[in-house]
C-alpha positions in Angstrom: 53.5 17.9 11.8 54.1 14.6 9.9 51.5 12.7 12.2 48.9 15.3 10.6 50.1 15.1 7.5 50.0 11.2 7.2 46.4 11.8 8.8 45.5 14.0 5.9 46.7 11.5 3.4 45.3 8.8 5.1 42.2 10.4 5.1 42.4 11.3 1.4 43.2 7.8 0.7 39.8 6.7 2.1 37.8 9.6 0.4 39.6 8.7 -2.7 38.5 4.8 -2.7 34.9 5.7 -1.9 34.6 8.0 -4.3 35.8 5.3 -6.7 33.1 2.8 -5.2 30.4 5.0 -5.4 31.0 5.9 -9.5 31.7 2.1 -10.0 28.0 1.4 -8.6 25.0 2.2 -10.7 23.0 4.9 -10.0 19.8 2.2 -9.5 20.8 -1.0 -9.2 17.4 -3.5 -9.4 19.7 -6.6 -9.3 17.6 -8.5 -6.3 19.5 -9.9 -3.7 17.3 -11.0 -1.0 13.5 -12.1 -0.3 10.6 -11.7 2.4 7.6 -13.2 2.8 4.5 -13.0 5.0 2.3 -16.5 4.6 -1.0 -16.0 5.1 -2.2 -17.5 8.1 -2.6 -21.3 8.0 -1.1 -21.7 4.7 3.1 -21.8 5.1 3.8 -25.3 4.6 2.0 -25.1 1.6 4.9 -23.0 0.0 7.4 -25.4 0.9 8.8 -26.5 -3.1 7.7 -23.0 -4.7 10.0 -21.0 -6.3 11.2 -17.3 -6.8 11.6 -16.3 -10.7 12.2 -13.4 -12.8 12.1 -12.6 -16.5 13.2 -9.8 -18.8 10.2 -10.4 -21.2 6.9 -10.4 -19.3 4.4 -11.9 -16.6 3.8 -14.6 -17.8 6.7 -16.3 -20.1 10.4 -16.7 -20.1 11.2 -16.9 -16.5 14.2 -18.1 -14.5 14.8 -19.5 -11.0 15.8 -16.5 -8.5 15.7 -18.8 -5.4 13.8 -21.8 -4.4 12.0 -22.5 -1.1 13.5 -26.1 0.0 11.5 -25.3 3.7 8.5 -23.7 5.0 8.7 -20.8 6.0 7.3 -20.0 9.7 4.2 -19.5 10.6 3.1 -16.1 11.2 6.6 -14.1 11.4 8.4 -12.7 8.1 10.9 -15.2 6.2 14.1 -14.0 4.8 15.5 -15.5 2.1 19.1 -14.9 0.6 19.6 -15.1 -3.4 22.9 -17.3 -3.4 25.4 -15.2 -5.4 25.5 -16.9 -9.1 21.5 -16.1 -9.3 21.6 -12.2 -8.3 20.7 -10.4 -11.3 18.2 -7.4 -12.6 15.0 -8.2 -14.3 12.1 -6.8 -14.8 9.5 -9.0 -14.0 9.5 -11.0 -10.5 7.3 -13.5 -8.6 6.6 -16.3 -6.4 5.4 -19.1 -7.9 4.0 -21.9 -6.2 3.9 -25.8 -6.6 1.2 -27.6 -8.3 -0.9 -28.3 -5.8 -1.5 -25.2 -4.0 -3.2 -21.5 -4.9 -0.1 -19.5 -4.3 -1.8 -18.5 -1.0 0.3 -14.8 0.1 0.0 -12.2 3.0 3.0 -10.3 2.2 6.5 -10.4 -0.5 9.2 -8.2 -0.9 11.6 -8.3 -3.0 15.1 -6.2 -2.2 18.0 -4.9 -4.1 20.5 -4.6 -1.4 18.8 -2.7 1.3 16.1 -1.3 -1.1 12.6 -2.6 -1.1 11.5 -3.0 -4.8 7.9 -1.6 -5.6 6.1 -2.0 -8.9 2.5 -3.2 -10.8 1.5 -6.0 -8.9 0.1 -9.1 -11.0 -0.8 -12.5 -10.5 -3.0 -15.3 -11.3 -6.7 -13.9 -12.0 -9.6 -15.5 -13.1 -11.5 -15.8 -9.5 -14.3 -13.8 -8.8 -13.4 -14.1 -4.7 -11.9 -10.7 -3.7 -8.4 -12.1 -2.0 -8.2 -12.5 -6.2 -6.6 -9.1 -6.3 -2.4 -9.1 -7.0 -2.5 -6.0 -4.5 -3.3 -7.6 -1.5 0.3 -9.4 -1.6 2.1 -6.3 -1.5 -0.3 -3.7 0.9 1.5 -4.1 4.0 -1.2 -5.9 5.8 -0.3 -8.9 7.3 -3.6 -9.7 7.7 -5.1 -9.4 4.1 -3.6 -12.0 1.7 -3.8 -13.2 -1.9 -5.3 -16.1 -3.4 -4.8 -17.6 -7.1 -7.4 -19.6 -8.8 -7.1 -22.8 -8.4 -4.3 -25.4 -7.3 -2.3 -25.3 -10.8 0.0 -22.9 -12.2 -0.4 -20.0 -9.8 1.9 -17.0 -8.8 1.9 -13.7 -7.1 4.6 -10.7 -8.2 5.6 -7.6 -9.6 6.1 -5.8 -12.4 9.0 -3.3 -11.7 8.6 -0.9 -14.6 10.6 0.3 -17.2 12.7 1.9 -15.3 14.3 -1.3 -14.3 15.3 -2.2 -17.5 17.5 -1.1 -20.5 16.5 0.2 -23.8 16.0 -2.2 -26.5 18.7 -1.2 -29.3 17.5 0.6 -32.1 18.1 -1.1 -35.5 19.1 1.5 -38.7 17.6 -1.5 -41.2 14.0 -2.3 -40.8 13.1 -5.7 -41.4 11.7 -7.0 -44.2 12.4 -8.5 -47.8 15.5 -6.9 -49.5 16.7 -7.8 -53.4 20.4 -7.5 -52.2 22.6 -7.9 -48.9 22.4 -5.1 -46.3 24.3 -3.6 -43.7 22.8 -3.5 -40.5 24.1 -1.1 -37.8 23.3 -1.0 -34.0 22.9 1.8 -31.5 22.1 1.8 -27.7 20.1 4.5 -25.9 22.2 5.3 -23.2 25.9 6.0 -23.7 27.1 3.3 -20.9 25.3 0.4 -22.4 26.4 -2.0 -24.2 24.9 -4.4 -26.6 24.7 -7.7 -27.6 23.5 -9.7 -30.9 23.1 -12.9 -32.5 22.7 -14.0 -35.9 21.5 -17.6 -35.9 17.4 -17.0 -35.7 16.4 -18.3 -32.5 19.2 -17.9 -28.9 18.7 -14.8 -27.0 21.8 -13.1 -26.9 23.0 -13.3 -23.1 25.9 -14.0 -21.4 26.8 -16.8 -18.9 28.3 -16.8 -14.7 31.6 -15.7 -16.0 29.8 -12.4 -18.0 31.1 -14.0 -21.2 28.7 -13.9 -24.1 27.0 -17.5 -24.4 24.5 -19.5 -27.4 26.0 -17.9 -30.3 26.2 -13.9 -28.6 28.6 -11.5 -29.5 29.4 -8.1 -28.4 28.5 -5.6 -30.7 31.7 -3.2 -32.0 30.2 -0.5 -33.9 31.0 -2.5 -36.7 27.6 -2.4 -39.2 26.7 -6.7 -39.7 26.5 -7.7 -43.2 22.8 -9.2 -44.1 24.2 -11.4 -47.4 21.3 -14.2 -46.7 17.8 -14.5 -45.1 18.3 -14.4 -41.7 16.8 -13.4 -38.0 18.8 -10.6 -36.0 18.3 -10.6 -32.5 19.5 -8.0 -29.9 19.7 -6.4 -26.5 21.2 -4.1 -24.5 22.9 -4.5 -21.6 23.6 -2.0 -19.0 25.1 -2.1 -15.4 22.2 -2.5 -12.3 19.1 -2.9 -14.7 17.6 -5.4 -16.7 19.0 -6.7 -19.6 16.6 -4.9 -22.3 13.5 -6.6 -24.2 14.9 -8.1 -27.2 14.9 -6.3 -30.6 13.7 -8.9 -33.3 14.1 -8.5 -37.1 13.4 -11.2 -39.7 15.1 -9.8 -43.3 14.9 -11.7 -46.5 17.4 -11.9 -49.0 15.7 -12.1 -52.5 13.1 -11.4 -54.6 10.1 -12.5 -52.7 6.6 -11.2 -54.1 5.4 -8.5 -51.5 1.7 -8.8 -50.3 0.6 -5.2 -50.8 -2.5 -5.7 -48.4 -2.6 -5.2 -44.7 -3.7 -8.3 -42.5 -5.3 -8.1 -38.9 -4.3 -10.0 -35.7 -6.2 -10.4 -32.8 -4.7 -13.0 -30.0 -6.9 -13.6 -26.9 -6.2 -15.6 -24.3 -3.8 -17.0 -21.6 0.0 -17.3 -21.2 0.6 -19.6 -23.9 -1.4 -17.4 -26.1 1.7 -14.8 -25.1 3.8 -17.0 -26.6 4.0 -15.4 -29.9 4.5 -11.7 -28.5 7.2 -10.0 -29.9 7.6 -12.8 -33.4 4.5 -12.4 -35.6 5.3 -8.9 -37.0 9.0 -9.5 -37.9 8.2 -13.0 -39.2 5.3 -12.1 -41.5 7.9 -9.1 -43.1 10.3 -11.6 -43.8 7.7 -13.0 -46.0 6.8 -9.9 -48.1 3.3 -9.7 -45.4 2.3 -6.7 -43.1 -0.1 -7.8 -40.5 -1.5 -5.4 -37.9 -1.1 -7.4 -34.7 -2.8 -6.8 -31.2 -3.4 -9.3 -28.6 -5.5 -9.1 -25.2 -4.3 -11.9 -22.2 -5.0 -12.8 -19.0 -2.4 -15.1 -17.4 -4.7 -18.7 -16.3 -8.5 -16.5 -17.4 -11.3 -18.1 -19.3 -12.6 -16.3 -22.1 -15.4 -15.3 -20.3 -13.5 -13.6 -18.0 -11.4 -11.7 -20.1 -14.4 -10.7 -21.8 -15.9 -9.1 -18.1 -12.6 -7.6 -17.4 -11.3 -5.8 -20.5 -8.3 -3.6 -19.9 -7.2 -5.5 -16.6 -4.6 -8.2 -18.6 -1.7 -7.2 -21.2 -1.8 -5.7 -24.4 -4.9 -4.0 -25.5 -8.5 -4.5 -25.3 -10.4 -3.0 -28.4 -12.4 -6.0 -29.6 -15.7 -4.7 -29.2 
């Protein structure tokens, strides 16, 4: 009787602590953990000194170093590589990126959290009118059909793992813009097990460092509503086990009386990557100023203008310039 019964407990022990495990673990976890690739044939010295990167913003800017490839890879077998722990993390956006003086040549990547293969959008360096130009051919399955970037600068294959990788940005209960007197700015998150983080001096994400201790001027948001009492740029995000860390919610507000600008001013960016540069900081910058400004943009990471006028819709943002 007592050698069942400590069998029970043991057993309940055991059920107990992986019941605990599995709560303590998010319910999708996108934090990546390992790497394969497939070179296409020919080409895998060539990606000896690339890189693996990720960013929370977008395709093209913003990114940071995953893993780096010290060695080839072999020749016609999948490559495995390990993300050493202090650089697994979620993001949204991942990719291999090559060095300059190669076209980011690709069979086949994979990118895993744990034992789960990632899937997304792919996207990648376009501008080429060959057909091993398409992002898609990197992540088919075929061994056999690769991808090719445009040239033998700047060029990267990845993908885009959705919104569903990432938190929420947190919503803001004071719009930006020019105020006569000092506000009080409260923060919410979208999901109840987020958290979120802000900063107050205009210009460092708010993140946190190896340790998870907010770093560059971050602190953990309380509930507490901020006090606006001069001009200033609040930055935030939220931050929530197994995803991303969220885009970042920008607003400029101005403390004063500043003349408002009662017309309504049109933006139209085209171009590249650097073009990108200014997502996310015209709009709260020009309502800081007393201006509105309607913006839109239409890019094409590494594309000419003539190709992003042949291929409207196929790069980021919008494509209404007609």
């Amino acid at each position: 009787m007592r050698s069942y019964l400590r069998c029970v407990i043991a057993f309940l022990i055991v059920a107990s602590s992986a019941a605990s495990q599995a709560a303590d673990k998010p319910a999708a976890d996108y934090a990546i953990t390992k790497i394969r690739v497939y070179p296409r044939g020919g080409h895998a010295a060539e990606m000896q000194g690339g890189k693996f990167v990720g960013s929370l913003t977008s395709a093209t800017n913003d990114f940071e170093d995953i893993a780096d490839l010290k060695e080839a890879p072999a020749e016609g077998q999948w490559t495995e590589i390990a993300v050493s722990r202090n650089r697994i993390r979620a993001f949204r956006f991942v990719k291999y990126h090559a060095r300059n003086d190669v076209w980011a040549d690709m069979a086949e990547l994979e990118f895993y959290a744990g034992d789960r293969k990632l899937t997304g959008t792919p996207f990648g360096t376009t501008g080429s009118r060959e057909t091993s130009n398409d992002p898609k051919l990197a992540f088919d399955g075929d061994t056999k059909t690769f991808f090719r970037g445009t040239s033998g600068f700047n060029q990267y294959i990845g993908l885009d793992l959705g919104a569903d990788s990432q938190a929420i940005a947190p919503a803001l209960s004071v719009a930006q813009g020019t105020y006569a007197q000092a506000q009080a700015v409260s923060l919410s998150a979208a999901a109840p097990d987020a958290k979120i983080l802000y900063s107050l001096d205009g210009w460092g994400w708010p993140g946190l460092n190896e340790r998870g201790q907010p770093e560059r001027g971050a602190k953990w948001y309380d509930g507490t509503p901020i006090r606006v009492e001069k001009s200033m740029i609040l930055q935030a995000v939220s931050v929530k086990a197994g995803l991303a860390d969220s885009p970042l919610a920008i607003a400029a507000y101005r403390i004063g009386e500043v003349k408002p600008d009662p017309a309504e001013h049109a933006q139209f960016h085209i171009g590249n990557s650097l073009t990108d540069t200014v997502n996310g900081w015209m709009e709260p910058l020009a309502a800081s100023g007393g201006h509105k400004i309607r913006y839109s943009r239409f890019t094409i990471p590494g594309a000419p203008t003539d190709w992003l006028w042949d291929h409207s819709g196929s790069g980021f943002g919008e494509s209404n310039y007609a």
